[in-house]
C-alpha angles and dihedrals in degrees: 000000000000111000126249118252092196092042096098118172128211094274099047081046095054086051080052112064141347116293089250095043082059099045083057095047088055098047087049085053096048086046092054093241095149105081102161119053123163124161129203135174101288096350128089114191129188151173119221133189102221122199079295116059108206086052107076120186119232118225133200116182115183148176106247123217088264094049088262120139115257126207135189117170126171093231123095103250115128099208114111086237123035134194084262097062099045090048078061097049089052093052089044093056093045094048086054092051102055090042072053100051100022088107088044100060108102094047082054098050086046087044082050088057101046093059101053092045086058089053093051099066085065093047106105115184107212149184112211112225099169145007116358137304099266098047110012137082129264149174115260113223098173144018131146083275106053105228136139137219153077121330142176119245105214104116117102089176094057114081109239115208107204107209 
């Protein structure tokens, strides 16, 4: 497997930009302000809404002669590599993981319930007669074995669900 020049982790980010300037990429890439994404062999290219949002940013992202990242964006800001570009960086990343697990979904989702159903089995639904719900007694209502009656409240590893 040939390593992806655009895959880039938490640590070779942090070598990237300023924490701040990090902080803001991310925040362009939660709020889905990269629309435009296309990936060729050694060019990234994006589009990016900026604070206005009929002004998009262009963004070019490239391998340099020395294996270094290259940006060009169309912003002011004089940092070698801006929010923009790191926004970028994140959608990329995404876009590459789910090309990488689109033949996986369906063992995730049944990864995801089994889980819960794992977790189930610790829910208790219960009506509090006495005391509180870390140290008192209470009256269970649901658990994976339906059941009802009387039962100490003394687990703090168990998750209580008050009704």
């Amino acid at each position: 497997m040939s390593h992806d020049f655009f895959l880039f982790d938490t640590e070779r980010l942090t070598t990237l930009a300023s924490e701040n300037t990090l902080k803001k990429g991310l925040s362009y890439f939660i709020e889905n302000r990269v629309f435009a994404l296309d990936a060729q062999e050694n060019v990234l290219l994006a589009q990016v809404e900026g604070s206005k949002p009929d002004q998009p940013y262009w963004v070019e992202l490239s391998r340099g002669a020395d294996d270094q990242l290259v940006v060009q964006c169309d912003c002011a800001d004089q940092q070698p590599v801006c929010k923009h570009a790191i926004a970028a960086l994140y959608s990329y990343a995404e876009q590459a993981g789910n090309e990488d697990s689109a033949g996986q979904i369906g063992s995730a989702m049944e990864e995801a319930i089994a889980e819960r159903v794992k977790k189930g089995r610790n829910e208790v639904k219960v009506s509090l007669i006495s005391g509180n719900l870390g140290f008192g007694a209470g009256r269970r209502l649901r658990w994976c074995r339906p059941r009802i009656g009387n039962v100490p409240i003394r687990y703090i590893s168990v998750r209580w669900i008050r009704e």
